[in-house]
C-alpha positions as CSV (number, residue, x, y, z in Angstrom):
1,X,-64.6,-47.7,139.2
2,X,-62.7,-45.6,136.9
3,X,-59.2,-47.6,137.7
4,X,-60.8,-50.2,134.9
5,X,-60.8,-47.5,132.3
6,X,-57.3,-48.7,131.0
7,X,-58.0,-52.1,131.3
8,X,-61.2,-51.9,129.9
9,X,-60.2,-50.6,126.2
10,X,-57.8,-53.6,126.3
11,X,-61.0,-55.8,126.6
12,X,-62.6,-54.1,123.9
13,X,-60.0,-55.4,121.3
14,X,-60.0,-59.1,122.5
15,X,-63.5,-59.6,123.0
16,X,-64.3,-63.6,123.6
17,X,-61.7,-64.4,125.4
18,X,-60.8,-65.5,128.4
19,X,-58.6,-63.5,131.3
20,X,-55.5,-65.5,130.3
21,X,-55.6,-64.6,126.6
22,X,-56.6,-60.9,127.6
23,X,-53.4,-60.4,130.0
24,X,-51.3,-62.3,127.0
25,X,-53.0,-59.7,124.2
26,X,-51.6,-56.8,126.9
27,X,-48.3,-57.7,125.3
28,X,-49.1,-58.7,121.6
29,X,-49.0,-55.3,119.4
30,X,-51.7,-54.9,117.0
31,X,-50.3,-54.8,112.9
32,X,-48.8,-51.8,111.7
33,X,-51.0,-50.9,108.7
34,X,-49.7,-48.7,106.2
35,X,-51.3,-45.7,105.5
36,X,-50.5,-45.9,101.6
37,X,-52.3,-49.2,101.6
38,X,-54.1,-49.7,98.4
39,X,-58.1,-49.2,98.9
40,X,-57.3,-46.4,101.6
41,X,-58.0,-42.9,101.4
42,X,-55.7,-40.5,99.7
43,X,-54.1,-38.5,102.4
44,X,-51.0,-35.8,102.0
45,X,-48.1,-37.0,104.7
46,X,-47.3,-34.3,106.6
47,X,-43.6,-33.5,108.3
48,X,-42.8,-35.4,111.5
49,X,-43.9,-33.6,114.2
50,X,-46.2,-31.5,112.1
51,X,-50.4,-31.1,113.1
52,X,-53.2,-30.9,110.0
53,X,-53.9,-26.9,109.1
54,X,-56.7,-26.3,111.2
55,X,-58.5,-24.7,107.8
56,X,-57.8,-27.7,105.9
57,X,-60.2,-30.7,105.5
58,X,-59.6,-34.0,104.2
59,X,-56.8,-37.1,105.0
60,X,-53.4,-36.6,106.6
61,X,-50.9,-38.2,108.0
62,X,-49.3,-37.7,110.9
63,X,-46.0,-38.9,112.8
64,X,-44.3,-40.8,113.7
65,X,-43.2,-38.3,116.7
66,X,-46.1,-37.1,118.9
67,X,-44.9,-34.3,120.8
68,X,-47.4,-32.3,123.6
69,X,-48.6,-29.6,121.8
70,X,-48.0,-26.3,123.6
71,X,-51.5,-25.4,124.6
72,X,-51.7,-29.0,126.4
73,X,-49.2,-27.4,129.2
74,X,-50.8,-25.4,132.2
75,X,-49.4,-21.8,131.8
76,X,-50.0,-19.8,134.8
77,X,-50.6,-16.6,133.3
78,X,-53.6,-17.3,131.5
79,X,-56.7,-17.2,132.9
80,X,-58.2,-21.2,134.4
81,X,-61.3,-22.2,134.1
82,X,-63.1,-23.8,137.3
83,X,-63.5,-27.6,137.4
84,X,-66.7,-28.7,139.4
85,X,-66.8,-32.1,140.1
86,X,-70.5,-34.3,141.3
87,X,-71.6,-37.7,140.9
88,X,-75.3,-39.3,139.7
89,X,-76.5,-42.3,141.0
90,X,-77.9,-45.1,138.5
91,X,-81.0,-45.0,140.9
92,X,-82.0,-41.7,139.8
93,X,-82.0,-42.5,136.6
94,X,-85.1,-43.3,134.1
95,X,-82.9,-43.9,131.1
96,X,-79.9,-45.7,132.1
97,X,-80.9,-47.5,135.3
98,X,-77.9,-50.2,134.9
99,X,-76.7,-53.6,133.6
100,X,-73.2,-55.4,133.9
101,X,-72.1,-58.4,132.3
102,X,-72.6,-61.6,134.2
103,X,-69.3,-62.4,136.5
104,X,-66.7,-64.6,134.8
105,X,-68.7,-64.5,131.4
106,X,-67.5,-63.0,128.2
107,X,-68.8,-62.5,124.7
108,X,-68.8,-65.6,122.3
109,X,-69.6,-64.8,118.7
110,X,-73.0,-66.7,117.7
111,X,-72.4,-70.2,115.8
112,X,-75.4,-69.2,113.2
113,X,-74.5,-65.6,112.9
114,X,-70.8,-64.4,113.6
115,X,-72.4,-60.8,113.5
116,X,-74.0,-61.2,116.2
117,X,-72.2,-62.4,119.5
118,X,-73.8,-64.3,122.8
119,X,-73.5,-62.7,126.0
120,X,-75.6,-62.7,129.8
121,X,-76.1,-59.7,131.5
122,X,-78.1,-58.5,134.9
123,X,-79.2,-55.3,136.2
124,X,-76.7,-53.6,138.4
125,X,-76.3,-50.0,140.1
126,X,-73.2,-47.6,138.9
127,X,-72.3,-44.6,139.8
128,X,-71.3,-42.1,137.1
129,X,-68.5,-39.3,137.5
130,X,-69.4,-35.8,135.9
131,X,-67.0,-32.9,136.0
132,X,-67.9,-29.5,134.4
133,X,-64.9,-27.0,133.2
134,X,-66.5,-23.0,133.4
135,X,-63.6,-21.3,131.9
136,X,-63.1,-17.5,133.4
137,X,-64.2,-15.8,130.9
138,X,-67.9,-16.8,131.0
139,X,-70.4,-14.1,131.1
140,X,-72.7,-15.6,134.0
141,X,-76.4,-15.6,132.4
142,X,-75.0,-15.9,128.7
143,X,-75.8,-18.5,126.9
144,X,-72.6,-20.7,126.0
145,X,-71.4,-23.1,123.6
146,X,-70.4,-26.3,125.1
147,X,-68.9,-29.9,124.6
148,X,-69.9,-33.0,125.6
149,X,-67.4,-35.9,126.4
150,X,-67.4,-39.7,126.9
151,X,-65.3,-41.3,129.8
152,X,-64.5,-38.3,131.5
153,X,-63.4,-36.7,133.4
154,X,-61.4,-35.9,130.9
155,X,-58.3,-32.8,132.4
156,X,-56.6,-32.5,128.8
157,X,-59.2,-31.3,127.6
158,X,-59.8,-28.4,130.4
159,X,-55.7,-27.3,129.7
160,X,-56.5,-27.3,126.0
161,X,-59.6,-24.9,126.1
162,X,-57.8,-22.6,129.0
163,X,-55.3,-22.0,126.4
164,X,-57.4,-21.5,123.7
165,X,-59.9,-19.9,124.6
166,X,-56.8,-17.1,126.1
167,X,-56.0,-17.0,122.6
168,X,-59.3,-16.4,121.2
169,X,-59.0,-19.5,119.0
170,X,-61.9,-20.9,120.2
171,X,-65.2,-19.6,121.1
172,X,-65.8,-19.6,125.5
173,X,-67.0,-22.6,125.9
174,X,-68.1,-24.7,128.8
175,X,-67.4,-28.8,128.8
176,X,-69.4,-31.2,130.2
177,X,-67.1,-34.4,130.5
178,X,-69.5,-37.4,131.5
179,X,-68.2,-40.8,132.9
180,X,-69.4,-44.1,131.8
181,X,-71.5,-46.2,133.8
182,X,-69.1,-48.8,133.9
183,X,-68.1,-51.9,132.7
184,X,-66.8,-52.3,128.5
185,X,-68.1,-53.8,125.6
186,X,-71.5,-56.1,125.2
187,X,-73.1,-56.8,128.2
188,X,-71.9,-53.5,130.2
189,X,-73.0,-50.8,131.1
190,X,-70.6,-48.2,129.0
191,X,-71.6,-50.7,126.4
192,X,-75.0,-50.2,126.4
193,X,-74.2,-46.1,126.6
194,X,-71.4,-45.9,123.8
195,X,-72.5,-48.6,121.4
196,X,-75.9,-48.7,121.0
197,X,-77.4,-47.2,117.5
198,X,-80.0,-44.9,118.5
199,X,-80.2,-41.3,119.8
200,X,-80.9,-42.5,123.7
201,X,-77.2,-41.5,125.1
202,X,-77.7,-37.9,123.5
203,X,-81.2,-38.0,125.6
204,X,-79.7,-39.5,128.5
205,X,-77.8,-36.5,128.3
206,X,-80.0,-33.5,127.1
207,X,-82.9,-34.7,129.9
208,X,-80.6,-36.3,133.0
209,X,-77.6,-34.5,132.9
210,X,-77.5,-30.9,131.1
211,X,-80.1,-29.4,133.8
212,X,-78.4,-30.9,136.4
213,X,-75.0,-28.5,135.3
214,X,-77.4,-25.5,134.7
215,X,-79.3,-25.8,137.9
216,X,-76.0,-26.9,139.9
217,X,-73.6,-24.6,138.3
218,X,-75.4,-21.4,137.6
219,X,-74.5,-21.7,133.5
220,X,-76.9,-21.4,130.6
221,X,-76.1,-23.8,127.9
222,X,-77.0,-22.7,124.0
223,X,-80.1,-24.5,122.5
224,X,-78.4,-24.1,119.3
225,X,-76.6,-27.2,117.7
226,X,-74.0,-24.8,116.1
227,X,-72.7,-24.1,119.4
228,X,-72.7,-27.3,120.3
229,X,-70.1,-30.3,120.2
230,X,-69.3,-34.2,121.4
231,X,-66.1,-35.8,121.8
232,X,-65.0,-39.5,123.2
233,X,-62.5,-42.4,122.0
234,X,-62.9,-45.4,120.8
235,X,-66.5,-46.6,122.0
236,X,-67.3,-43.0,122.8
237,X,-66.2,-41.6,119.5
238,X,-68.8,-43.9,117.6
239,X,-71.0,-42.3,120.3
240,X,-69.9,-38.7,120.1
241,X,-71.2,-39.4,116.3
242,X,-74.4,-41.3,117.0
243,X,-75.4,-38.9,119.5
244,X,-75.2,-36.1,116.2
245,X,-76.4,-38.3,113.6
246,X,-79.5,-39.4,115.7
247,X,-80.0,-35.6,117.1
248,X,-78.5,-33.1,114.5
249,X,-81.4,-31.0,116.1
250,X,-78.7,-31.0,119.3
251,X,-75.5,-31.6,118.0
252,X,-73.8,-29.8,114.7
253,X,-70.1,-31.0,116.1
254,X,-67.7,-34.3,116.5
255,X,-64.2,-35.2,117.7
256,X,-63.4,-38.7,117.6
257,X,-59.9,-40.6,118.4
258,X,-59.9,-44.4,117.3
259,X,-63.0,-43.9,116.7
260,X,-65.3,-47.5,117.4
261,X,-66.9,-47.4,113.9
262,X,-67.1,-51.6,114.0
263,X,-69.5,-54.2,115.0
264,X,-69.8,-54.0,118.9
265,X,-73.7,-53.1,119.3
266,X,-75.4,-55.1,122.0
267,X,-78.4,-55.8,122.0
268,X,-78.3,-56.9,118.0
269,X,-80.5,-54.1,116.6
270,X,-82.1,-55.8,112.7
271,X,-82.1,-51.8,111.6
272,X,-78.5,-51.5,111.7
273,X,-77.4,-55.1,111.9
274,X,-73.8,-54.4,111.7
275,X,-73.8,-52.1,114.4
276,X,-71.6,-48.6,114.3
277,X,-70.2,-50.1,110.6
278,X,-73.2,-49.1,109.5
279,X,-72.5,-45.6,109.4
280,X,-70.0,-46.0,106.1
281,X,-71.8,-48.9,105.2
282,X,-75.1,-47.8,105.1
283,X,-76.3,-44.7,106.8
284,X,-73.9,-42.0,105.4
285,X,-74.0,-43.2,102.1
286,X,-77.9,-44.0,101.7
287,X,-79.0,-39.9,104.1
288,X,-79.2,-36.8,102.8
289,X,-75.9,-34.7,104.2
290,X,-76.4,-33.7,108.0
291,X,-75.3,-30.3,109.2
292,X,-72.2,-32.1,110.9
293,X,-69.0,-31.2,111.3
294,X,-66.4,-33.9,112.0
295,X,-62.3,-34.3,113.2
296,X,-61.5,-38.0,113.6
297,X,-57.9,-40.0,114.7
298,X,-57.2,-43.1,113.4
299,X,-53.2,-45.2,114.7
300,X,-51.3,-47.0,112.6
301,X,-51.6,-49.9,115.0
302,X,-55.4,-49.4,116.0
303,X,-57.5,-52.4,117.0
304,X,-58.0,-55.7,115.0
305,X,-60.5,-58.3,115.5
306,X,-60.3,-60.4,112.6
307,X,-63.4,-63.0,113.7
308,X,-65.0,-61.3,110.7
309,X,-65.3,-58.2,108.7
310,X,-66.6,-55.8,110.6
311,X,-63.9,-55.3,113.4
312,X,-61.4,-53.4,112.2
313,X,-60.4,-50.2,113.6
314,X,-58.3,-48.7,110.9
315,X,-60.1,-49.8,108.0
316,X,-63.2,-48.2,109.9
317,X,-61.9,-44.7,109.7
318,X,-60.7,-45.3,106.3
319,X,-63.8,-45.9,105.5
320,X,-66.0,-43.4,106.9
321,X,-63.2,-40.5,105.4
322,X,-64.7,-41.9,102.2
323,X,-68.1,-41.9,102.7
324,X,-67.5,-38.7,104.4
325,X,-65.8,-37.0,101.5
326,X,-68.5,-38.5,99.1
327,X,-71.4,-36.8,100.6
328,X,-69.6,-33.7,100.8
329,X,-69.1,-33.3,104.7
330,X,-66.6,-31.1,106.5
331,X,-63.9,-33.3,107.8
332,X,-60.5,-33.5,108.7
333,X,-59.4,-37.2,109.0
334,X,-55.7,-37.8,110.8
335,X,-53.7,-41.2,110.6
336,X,-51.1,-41.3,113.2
337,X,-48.1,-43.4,112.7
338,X,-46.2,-45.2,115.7
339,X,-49.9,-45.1,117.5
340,X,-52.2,-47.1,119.1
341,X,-55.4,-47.2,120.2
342,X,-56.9,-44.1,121.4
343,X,-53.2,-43.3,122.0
344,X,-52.4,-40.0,124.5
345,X,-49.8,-38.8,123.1
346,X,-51.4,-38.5,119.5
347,X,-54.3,-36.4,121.7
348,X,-51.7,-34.3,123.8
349,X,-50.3,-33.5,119.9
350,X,-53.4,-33.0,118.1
351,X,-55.8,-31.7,120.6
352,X,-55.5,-28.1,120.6
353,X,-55.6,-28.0,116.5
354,X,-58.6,-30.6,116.6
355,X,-60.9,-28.6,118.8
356,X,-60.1,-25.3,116.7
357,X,-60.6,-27.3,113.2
358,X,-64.3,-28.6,114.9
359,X,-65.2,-25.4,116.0
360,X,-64.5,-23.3,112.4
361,X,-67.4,-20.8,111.8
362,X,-68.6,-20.4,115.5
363,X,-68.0,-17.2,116.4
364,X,-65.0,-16.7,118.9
365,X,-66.3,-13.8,121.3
């Protein structure tokens, strides 16, 4: 299942097309936009090399050299957390009991409503990957702060937080890092999860998942939102929000790369007909500030659909540092030049200095 992962963000930016044109897009770049584009967000370019000050909000700009930060190398002599590893079963669950996308079928944008887009879809089993990180220094019977992440398992993230939390730069925090059910874009079961505007994936998770890591793992996870945090790229970063915006009574914390802040919701939903662009176009803007904190990526050469006006990547993330800054959140907002889509090395740079910036104000003991 999760050999498709890589494949499967490709599909995501070529949407209604056929296998041919997909394995031609593998080798078509997506524009360079330029960060001092006219209409984007002021940001202060930082040297090459150089991460965002993890007390700093606002718009920066990284690159174009993404180097591994030094916390996102195993060092032996600080303390590891343990990784547990289990699976769950589509048939066991109530919420998300599983769709895929019709074989050989893709989705075709709708002749009276280019908003909207056509696509067939079945019920089918999946089996999802789950893999908890403990770190070492949990106090068994304590309640911890934790983080939630999309397509996981996700191992950068488990160096990162060994490292830090050594360091005391981050509070001890367990991470829950949840694979999809499968399957990318309308129609499919990640889909369904990642892009859908409601609050069901941070249920999905709350009521089918979190017990089963207390019960399996012996850990008590905090009730309070403070302490807790969601992270995921591209679909899963417009997820990682959703799943706060829709449940700030669970979740005061987001990390996004490439965030999916575009038009990919399936089924069409007539309360936010634009899908995820709704969050700059309508729902920040038009709410009363939320008690969320947010770190989001952005690459110079991020997605593109240009079918309409509601697929683009960059201009997504420009956006929502706008709105963002308008309402008065905490955010720090990082363009990376010379980067793609959900690109690694921009995470193995800015990881480490992300997850501190996201977790400002928790206590770290």
């Amino acid at each position: 299942m999760f050999p498709v992962l890589t494949f499967t963000f490709i599909l995501s930016s070529a949407m209604a097309q056929p296998p041919s044109a997909f394995l031609q897009r593998t080798r078509v770049e997506h524009p360079t936009r330029d960060p001092h584009t006219p209409g984007y967000v002021k940001a202060r370019e930082l040297p090459d090399g150089a991460n965002a000050p993890v007390n700093a909000g606002g718009n920066f700009i990284l690159g174009p050299t993404h180097n591994p930060a030094p916390e996102m190398t195993v060092r032996p002599e600080v303390p590891h957390g343990t990784v547990y590893n289990f699976t769950m079963e589509s048939s066991a669950s109530k919420i998300y009991p599983g769709i895929a996308r019709e074989p050989n079928t893709y989705p075709v944008a709708d002749p009276a409503d280019p908003t909207k887009v056509i696509v067939k879809s079945h019920p089918a089993p999946y089996t999802r990957r789950v893999a908890v990180y403990v770190p070492k220094q949990y106090v068994p019977g304590s309640p911890a702060p934790f983080i939630v992440g999309a397509d996981g398992p996700d191992p950068l993230l488990f160096t990162a937080l060994d490292n830090l939390i050594a360091e005391r730069r981050v509070p001890v925090m367990i991470a829950i890092s949840i694979g999809n059910g499968s399957g990318d874009a309308q129609g499919s079961q990640r889909g369904l999860e990642y892009d859908t505007m409601s609050g069901l994936y941070a249920e999905f998770v709350e009521k089918e998942v979190l017990p089963l890591v207390e019960q399996q793992y012996h850990v008590k996870l905090t009730k309070d939102p403070e302490g807790r945090a969601t992270m995921g790229g591209s679909s899963g970063g417009s997820c990682a929000l959703a799943m706060a915006w829709y449940h700030p009574d669970l979740y005061h914390r987001v990390l996004s790369y490439s965030g999916t802040f575009v038009n990919k919701q399936w089924p069409w939903n007539p309360e936010t007909p634009h899908g995820a662009w709704e969050f700059r176009e309508h729902l920040i803007p038009n709410s009363p500030r939320k008690l969320i904190r947010i770190w989001m990526e952005v690459g110079d050469r991020d997605n593109l659909i240009t079918r309409d006006n509601f697929h683009d990547w960059v201009l997504a993330n420009e956006n929502m540092a706008r709105v963002l800054a308008a309402k008065g959140y905490p955010y720090q907002f990082v363009f990376a030049t010379n980067a793609g889509h959900t690109d690694r090395t921009v995470k193995q740079q800015t990881l480490p200095e992300a997850l501190e910036y996201l977790w400002q104000g928790y206590p770290k003991h």
